[in-house]
DRENNUVEX-569131 format. One record per residue (C-alpha): residue number from 1; residue in one letter; x, y, z. Coordinates in pm, whole numbers. Layout:
residues N
+-----+----+--------+--------+--------+
!   i ! aa !   east !  north !     up !
+-----+----+--------+--------+--------+
! NUM !  A !      X !      Y !      Z !
...
+-----+----+--------+--------+--------+
END
This chain:
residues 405
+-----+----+--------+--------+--------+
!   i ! aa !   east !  north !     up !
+-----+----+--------+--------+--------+
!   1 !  X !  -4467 !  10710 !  10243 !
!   2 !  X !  -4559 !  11081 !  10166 !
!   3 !  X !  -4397 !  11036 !   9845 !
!   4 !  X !  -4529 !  10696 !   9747 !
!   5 !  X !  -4866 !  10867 !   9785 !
!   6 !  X !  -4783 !  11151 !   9558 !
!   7 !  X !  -4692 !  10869 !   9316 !
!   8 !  X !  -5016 !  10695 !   9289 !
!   9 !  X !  -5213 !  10999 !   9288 !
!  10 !  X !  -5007 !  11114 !   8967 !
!  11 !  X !  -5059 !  10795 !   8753 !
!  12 !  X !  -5416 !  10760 !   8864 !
!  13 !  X !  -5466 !  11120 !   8718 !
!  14 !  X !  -5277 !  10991 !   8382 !
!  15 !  X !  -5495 !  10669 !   8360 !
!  16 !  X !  -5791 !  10920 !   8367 !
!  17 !  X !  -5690 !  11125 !   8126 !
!  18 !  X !  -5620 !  10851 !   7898 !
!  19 !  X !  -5926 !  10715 !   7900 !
!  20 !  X !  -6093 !  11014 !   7839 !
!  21 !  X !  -5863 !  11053 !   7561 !
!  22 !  X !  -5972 !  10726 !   7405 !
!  23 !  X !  -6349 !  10761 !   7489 !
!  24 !  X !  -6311 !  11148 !   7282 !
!  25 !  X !  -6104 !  10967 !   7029 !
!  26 !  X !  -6370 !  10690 !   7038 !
!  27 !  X !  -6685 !  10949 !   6965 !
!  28 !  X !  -6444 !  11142 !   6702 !
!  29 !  X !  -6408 !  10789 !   6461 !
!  30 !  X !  -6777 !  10756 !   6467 !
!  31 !  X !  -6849 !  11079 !   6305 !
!  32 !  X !  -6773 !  11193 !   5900 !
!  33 !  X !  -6358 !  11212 !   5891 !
!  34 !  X !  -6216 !  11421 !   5636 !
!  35 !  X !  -5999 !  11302 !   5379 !
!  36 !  X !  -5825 !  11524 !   5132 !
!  37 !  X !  -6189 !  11687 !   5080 !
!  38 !  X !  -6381 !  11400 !   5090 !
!  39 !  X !  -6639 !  11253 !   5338 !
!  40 !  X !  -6579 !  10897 !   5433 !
!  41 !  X !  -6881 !  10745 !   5647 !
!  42 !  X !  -6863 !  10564 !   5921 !
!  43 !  X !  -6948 !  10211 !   5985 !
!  44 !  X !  -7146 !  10296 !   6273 !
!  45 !  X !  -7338 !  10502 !   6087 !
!  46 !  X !  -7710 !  10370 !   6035 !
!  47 !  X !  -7853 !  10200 !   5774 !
!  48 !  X !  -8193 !  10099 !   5703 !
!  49 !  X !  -8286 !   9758 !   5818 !
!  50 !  X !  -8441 !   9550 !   5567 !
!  51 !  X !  -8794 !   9472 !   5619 !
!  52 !  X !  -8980 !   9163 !   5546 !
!  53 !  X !  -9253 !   9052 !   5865 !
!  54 !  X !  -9549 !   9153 !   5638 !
!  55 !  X !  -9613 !   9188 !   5268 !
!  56 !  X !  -9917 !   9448 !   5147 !
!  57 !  X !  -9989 !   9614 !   4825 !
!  58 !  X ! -10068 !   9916 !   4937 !
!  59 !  X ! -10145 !  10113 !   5277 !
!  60 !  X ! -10391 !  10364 !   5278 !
!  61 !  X ! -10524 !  10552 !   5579 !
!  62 !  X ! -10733 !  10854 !   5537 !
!  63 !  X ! -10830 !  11008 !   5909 !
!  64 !  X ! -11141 !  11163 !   5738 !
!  65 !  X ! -11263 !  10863 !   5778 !
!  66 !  X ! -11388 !  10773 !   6134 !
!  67 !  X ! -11200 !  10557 !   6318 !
!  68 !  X ! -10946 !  10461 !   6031 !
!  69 !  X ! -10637 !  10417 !   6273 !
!  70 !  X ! -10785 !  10252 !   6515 !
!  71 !  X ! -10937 !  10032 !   6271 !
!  72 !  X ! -10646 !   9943 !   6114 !
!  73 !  X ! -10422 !   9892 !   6439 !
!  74 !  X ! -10726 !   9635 !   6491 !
!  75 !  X ! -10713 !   9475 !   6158 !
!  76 !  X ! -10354 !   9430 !   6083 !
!  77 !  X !  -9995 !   9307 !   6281 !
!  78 !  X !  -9803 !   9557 !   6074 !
!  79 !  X ! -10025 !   9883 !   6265 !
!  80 !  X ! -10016 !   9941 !   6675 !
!  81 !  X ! -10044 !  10190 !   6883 !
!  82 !  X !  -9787 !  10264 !   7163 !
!  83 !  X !  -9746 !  10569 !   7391 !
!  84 !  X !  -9917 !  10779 !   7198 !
!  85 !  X !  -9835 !  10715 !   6814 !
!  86 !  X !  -9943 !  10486 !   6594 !
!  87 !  X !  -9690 !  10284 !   6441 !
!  88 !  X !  -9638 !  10132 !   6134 !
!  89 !  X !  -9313 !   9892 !   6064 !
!  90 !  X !  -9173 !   9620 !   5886 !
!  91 !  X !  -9359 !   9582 !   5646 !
!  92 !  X !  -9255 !   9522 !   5246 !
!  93 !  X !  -9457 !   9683 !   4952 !
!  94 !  X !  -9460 !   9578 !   4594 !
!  95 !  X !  -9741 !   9879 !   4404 !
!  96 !  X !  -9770 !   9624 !   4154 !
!  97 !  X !  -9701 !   9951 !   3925 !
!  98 !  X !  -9997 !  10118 !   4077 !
!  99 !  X ! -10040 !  10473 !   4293 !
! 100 !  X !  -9834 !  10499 !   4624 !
! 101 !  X !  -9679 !  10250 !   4820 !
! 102 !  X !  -9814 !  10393 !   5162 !
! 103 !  X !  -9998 !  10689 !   5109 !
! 104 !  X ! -10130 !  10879 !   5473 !
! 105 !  X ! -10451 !  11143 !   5374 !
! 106 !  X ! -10587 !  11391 !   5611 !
! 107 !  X ! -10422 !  11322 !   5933 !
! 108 !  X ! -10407 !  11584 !   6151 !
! 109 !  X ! -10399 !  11519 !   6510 !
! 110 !  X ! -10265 !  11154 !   6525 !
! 111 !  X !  -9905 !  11110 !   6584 !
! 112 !  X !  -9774 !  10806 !   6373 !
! 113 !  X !  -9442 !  10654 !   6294 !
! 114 !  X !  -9329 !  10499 !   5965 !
! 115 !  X !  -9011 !  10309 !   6006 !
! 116 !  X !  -8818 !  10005 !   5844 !
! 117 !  X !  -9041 !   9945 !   5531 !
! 118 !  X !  -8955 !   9824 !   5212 !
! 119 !  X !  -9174 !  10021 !   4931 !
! 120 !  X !  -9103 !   9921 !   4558 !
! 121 !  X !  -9262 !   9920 !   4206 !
! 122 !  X !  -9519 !  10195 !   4294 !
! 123 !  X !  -9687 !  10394 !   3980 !
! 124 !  X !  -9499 !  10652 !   3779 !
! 125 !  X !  -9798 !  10944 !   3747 !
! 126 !  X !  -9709 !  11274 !   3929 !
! 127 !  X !  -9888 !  11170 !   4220 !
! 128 !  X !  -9726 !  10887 !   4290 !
! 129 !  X !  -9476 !  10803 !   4569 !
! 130 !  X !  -9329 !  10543 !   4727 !
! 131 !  X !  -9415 !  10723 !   5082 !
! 132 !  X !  -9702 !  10993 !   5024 !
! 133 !  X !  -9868 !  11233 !   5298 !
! 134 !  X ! -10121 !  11452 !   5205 !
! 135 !  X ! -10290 !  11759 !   5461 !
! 136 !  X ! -10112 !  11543 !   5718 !
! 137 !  X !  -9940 !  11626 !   6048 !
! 138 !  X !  -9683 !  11491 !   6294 !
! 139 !  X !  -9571 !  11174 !   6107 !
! 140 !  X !  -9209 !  11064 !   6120 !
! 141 !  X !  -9069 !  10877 !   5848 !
! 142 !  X !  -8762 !  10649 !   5961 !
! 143 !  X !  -8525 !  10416 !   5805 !
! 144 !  X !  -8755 !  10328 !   5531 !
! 145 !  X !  -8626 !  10214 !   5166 !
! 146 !  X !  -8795 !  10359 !   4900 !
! 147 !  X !  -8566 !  10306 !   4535 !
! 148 !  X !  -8639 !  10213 !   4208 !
! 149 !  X !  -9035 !  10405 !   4234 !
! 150 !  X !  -9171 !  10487 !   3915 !
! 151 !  X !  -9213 !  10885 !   4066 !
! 152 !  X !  -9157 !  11024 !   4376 !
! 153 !  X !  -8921 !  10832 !   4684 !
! 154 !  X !  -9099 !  11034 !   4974 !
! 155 !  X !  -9373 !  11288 !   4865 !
! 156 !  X !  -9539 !  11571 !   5095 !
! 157 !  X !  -9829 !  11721 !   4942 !
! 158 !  X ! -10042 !  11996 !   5078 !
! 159 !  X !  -9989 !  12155 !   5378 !
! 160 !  X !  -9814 !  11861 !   5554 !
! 161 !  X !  -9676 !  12023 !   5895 !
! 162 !  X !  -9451 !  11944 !   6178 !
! 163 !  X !  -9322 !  11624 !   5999 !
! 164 !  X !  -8974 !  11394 !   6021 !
! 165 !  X !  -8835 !  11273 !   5756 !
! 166 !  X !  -8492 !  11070 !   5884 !
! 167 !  X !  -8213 !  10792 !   5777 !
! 168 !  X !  -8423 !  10683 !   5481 !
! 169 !  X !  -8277 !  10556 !   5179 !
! 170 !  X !  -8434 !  10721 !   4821 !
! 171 !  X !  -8252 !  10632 !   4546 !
! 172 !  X !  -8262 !  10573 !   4205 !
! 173 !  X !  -8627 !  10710 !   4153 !
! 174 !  X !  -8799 !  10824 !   3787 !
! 175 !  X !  -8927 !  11134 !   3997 !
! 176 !  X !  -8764 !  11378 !   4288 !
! 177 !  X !  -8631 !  11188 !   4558 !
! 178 !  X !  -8811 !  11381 !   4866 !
! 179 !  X !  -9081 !  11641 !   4725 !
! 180 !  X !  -9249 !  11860 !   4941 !
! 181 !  X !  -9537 !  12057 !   4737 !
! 182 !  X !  -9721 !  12369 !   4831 !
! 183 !  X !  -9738 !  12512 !   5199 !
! 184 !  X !  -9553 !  12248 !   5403 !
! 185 !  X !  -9381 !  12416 !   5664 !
! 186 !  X !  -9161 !  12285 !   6001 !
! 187 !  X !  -9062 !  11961 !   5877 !
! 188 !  X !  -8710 !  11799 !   5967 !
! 189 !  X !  -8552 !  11619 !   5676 !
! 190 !  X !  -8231 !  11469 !   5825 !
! 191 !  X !  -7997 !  11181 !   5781 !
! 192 !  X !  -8144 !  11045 !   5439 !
! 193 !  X !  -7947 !  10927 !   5177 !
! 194 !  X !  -8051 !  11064 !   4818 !
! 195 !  X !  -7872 !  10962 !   4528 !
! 196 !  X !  -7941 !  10916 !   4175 !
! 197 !  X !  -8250 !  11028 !   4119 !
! 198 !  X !  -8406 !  11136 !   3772 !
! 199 !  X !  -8499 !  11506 !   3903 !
! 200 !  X !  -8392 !  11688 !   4172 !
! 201 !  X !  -8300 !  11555 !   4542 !
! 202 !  X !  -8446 !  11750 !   4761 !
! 203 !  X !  -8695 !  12001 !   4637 !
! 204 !  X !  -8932 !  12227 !   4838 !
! 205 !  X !  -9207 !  12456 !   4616 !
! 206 !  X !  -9458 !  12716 !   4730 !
! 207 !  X !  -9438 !  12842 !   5005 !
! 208 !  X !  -9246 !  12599 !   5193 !
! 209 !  X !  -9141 !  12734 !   5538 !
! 210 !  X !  -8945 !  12713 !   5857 !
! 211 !  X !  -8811 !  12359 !   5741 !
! 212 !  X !  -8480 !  12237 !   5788 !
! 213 !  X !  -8278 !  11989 !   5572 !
! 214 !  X !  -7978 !  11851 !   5758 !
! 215 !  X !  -7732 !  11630 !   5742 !
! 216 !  X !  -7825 !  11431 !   5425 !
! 217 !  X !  -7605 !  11265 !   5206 !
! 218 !  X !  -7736 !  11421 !   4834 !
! 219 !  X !  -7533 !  11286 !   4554 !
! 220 !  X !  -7612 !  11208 !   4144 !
! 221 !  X !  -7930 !  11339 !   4094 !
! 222 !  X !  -8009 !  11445 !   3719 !
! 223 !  X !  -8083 !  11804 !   3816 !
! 224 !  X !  -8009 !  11992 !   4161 !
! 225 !  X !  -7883 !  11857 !   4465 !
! 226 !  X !  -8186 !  12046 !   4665 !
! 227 !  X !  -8399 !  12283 !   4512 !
! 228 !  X !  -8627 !  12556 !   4689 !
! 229 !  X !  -8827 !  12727 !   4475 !
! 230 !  X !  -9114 !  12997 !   4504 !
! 231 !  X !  -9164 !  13133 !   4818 !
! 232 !  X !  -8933 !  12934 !   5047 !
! 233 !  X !  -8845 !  13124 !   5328 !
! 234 !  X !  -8675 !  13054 !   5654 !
! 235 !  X !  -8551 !  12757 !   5576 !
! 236 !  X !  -8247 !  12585 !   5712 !
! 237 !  X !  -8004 !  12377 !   5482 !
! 238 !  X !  -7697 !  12312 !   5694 !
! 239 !  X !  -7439 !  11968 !   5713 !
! 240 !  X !  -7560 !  11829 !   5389 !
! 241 !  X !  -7291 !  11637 !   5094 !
! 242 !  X !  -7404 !  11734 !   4800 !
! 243 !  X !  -7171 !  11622 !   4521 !
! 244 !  X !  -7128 !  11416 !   4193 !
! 245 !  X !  -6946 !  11127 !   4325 !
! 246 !  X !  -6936 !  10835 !   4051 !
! 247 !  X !  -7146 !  11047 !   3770 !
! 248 !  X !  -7190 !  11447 !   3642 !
! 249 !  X !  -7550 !  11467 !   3627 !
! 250 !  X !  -7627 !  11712 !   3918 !
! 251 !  X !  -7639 !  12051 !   3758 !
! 252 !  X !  -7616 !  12273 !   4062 !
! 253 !  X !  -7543 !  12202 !   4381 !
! 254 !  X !  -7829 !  12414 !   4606 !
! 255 !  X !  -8097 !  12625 !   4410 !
! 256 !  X !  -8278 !  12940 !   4561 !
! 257 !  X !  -8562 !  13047 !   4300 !
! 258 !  X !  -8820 !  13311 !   4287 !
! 259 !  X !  -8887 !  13494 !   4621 !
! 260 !  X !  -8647 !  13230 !   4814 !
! 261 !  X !  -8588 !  13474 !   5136 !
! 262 !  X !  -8415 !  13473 !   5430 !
! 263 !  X !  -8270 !  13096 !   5417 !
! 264 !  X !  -7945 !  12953 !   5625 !
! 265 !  X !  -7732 !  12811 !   5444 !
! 266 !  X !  -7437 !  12680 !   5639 !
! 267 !  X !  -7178 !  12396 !   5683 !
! 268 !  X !  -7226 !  12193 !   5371 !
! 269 !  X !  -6996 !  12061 !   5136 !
! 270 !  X !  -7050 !  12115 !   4746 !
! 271 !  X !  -6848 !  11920 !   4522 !
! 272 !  X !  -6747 !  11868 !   4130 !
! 273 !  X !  -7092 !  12010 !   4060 !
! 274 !  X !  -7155 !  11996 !   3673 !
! 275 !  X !  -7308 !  12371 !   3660 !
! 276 !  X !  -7277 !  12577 !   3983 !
! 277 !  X !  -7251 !  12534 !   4346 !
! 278 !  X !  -7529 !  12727 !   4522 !
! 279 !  X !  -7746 !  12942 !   4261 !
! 280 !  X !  -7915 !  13219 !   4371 !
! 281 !  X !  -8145 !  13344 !   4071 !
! 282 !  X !  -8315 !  13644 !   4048 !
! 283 !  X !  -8312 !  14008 !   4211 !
! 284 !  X !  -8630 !  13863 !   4412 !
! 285 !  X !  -8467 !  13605 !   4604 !
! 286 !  X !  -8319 !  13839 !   4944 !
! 287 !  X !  -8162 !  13822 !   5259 !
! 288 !  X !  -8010 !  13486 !   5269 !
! 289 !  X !  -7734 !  13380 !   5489 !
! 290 !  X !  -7416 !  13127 !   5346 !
! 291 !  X !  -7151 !  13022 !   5581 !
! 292 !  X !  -6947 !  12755 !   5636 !
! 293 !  X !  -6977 !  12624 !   5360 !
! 294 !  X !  -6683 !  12456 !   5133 !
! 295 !  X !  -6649 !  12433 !   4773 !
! 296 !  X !  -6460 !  12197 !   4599 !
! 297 !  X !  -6425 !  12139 !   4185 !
! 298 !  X !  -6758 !  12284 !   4104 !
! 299 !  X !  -6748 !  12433 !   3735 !
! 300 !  X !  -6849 !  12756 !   3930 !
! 301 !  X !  -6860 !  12779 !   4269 !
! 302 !  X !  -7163 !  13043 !   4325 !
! 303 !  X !  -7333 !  13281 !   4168 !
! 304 !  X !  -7562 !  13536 !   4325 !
! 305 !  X !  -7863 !  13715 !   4074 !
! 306 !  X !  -8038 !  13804 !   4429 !
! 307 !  X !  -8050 !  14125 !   4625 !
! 308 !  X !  -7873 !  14163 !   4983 !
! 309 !  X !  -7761 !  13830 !   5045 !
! 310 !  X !  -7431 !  13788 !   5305 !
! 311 !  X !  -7191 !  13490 !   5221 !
! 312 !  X !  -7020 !  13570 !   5557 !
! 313 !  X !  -7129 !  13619 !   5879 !
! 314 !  X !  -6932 !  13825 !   6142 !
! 315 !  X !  -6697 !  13572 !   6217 !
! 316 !  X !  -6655 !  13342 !   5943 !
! 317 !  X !  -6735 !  13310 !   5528 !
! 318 !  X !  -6692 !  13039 !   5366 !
! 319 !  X !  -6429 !  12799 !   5216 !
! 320 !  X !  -6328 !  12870 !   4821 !
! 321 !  X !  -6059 !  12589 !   4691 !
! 322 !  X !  -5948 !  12867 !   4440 !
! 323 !  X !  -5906 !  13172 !   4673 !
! 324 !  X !  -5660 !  13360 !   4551 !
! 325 !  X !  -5573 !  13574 !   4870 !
! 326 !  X !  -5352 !  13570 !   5194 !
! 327 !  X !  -5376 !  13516 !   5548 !
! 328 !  X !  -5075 !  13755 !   5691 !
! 329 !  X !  -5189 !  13717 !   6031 !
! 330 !  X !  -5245 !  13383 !   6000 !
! 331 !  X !  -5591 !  13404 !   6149 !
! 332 !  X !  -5743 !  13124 !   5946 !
! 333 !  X !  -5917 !  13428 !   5725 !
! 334 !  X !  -5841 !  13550 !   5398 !
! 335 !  X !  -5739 !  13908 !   5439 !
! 336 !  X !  -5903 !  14017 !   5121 !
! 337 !  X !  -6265 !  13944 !   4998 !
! 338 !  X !  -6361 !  13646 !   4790 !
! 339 !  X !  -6536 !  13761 !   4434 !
! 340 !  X !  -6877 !  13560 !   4408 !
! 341 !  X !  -7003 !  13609 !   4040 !
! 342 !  X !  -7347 !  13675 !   3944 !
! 343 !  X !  -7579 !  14063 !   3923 !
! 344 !  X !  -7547 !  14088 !   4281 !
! 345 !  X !  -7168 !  14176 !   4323 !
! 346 !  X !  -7130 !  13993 !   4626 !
! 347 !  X !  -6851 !  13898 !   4842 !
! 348 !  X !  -6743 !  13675 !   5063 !
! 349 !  X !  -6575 !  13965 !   5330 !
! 350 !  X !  -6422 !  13673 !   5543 !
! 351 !  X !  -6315 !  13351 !   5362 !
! 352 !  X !  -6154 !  13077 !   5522 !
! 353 !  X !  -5809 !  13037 !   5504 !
! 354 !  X !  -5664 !  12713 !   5373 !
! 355 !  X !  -5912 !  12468 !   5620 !
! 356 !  X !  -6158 !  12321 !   5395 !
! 357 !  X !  -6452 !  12133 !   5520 !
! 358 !  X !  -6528 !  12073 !   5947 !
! 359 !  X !  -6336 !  12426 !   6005 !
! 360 !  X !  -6562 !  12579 !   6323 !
! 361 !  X !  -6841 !  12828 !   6232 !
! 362 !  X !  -7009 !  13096 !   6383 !
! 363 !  X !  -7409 !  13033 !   6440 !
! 364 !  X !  -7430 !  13451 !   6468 !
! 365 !  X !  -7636 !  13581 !   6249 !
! 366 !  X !  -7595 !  13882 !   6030 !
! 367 !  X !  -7358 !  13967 !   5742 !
! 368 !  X !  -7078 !  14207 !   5709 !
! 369 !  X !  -6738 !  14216 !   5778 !
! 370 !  X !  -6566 !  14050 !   6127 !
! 371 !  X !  -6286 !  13829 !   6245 !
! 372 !  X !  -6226 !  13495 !   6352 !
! 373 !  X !  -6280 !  13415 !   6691 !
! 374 !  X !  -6317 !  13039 !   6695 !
! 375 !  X !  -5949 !  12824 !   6666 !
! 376 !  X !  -5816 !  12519 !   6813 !
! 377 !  X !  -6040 !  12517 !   7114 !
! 378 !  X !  -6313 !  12381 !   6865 !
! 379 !  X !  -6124 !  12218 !   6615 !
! 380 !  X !  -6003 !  11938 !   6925 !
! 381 !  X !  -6260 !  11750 !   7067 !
! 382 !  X !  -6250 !  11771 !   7474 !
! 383 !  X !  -6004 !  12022 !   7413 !
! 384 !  X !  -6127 !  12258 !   7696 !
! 385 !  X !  -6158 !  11927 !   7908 !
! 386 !  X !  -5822 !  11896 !   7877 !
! 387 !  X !  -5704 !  12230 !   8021 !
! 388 !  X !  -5959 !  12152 !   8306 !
! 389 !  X !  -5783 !  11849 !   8399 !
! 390 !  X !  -5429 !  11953 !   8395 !
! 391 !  X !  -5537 !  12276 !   8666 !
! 392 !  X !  -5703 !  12025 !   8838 !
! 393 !  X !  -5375 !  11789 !   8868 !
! 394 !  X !  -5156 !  12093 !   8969 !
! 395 !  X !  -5359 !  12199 !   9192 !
! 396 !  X !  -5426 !  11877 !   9397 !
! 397 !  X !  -5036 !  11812 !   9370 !
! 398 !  X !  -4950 !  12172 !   9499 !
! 399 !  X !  -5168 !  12132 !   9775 !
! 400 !  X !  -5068 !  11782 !   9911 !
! 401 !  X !  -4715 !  11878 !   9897 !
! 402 !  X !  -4815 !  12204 !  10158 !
! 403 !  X !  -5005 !  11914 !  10368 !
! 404 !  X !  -4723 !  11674 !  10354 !
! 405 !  X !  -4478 !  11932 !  10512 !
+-----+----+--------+--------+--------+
END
């Protein structure tokens, strides 16, 4: 009997640890897998929905004006308001090639959602978009489809804080894909899709701040993948694909210009990039921070003009598909330093060995020399969950056999 106990306790620990096995496995498949270099997506990944409920012209709300939100949650299906935020959805958008599709002015204090619109055949002037926000606050932009605009997909303009910009498709525009312009600071621009565009991706200009770009899919545009120019600072650009997948039009990968300080730059993946990598141009540009990052057939990789930038921080550098080093100790870092051209001299003090793209990475700040501290315990999902379970098995066997005795 004692024994037929010890029996089912045995296989009902293996049935949970095979499930947890599958769920892990389960979570893994619905993330970006890694194929020779390349990112496959998901089929659980999300894509916009197609709108169609209502059909406008235009939308225009200006908060200057009194009442304009509530007036138009009033006036119009397409506009509510619901715990807190107005929200506007499902509606389609044909400019009739005329000035912005929806185009938010002066909203400050209102919280508001955009999400699954349709905007198309908007004007083609420079301040033009197929999503514009201007001196406007707290807006989140979601799952919204604005290709084939005459300028801009998704323009900021003007001190436009605190704003989301996420799993919208911008493609295929005469302009930039997302702009923001001039003292827009703390916005989230994550999940988007930005391909083929006629000028840059992503660009940010004048002092730009605290914003982080994340996670986007950046691929074909004419000139950079994302651009930050003129007093960008503290910005975070980490996760993104940026790479020339069916064409060669992007020039560079990620551009720092002109006073572009004190940026993270970490865990993207740059790829057959027509020019270079990630740019850094001129002596002005200072204190950046590039790691885990992976480059892959770029004419050049990187090259550094700036002045006390660290490609490394002190665990981990990046990943260089021609690194000409060794790993002796088999560490998963190079054991010499990785050349980065440009004025600067930099290096790359601890490149990784021979991983590629989804190898773990230090969030420590900093630059400098270091070692490796982060293997397979990261690199195997539930891994530490694993070790927990087996002492937990022993354990509870050990101690019913004592009781059994």
């Amino acid at each position: 009997m004692k024994k037929k106990g010890l029996i089912v306790l045995v296989l009902a620990i293996l049935f949970t640890i095979t499930s947890i096995n599958n769920y892990i496995y389960s979570i893994d498949q619905g993330n970006y897998q890694e194929n020779n270099g390349e990112i496959q997506k998901s089929p659980n990944i999300k894509r916009p929905k197609i709108s169609g409920t209502f059909s406008e012209t235009f939308i225009h709300i200006d908060d200057s004006i009194p009442n304009n939100w509530s007036d138009t949650a009033t006036a119009y299906g397409w506009c509510y308001f619901k715990s807190g935020f107005y929200i506007i959805e499902n509606v389609t958008i044909n400019a009739g090639g005329s000035g912005s599709g929806i185009f938010i002015k002066n909203s400050i204090n209102v919280y508001f959602i955009i999400r699954n619109c349709n905007i198309t055949n908007t004007g083609s002037s420079s301040t033009d978009a197929g999503i514009k926000l201007e001196n406007t606050n707290n807006g989140t932009l979601s799952n919204n489809n604005c290709s084939n605009i005459g300028n801009d997909g998704i323009f900021l303009y003007n001190d436009c804080d605190n704003n989301t910009i996420s799993e919208n498709t911008v493609s295929n525009n005469g302009g930039y894909g997302i702009l923001l312009w001039s003292d827009c600071n703390d916005n989230n621009i994550t999940g988007n899709t930005v391909n083929d565009n006629s000028k840059h991706g992503i660009y940010l200009w004048n002092d730009s701040v605290f914003n982080t770009i994340s996670g986007n899919t950046v691929n074909d545009n004419f000139q950079c993948g994302i651009y930050l120019w003129y007093i960008c600072n503290d910005n975070t650009i980490s996760g993104n694909t940026v790479k020339n997948f069916g064409t060669t039009d992007q020039q560079y990968g990620i551009y720092l210009r002109d006073d572009c300080d004190n940026n993270n730059i970490s865990g993207n993946i740059i790829k057959d990039i027509k020019s270079i990598g990630i740019y850094i141009r001129f002596s002005n540009c200072e204190l950046n921070l590039l790691y885990g990052n992976s480059f892959f057939g770029n004419k050049l990789h990187a090259y550094d003009e700036g002045t006390n930038n660290h490609w490394n921080t002190t665990d981990v550098g990046n990943y260089w598909d021609n690194y000409t080093g060794i790993d002796a100790n088999d560490d998963l870092i190079g054991d010499t330093p990785h050349n980065i051209a440009g004025t600067a001299g930099a290096k790359d003090y601890l490149p990784i060995w021979d991983d590629g793209p989804g190898v773990p990475v230090s969030t420590s700040g900093g630059g400098g020399g270091g070692s490796s501290k982060k293997e397979t315990e990261e690199a195997i999902p539930g891994y530490n969950l694993f070790i927990l379970i087996g002492i937990i098995c022993i354990v509870s066997i050990v101690m019913l056999k004592k009781r059994w005795k």
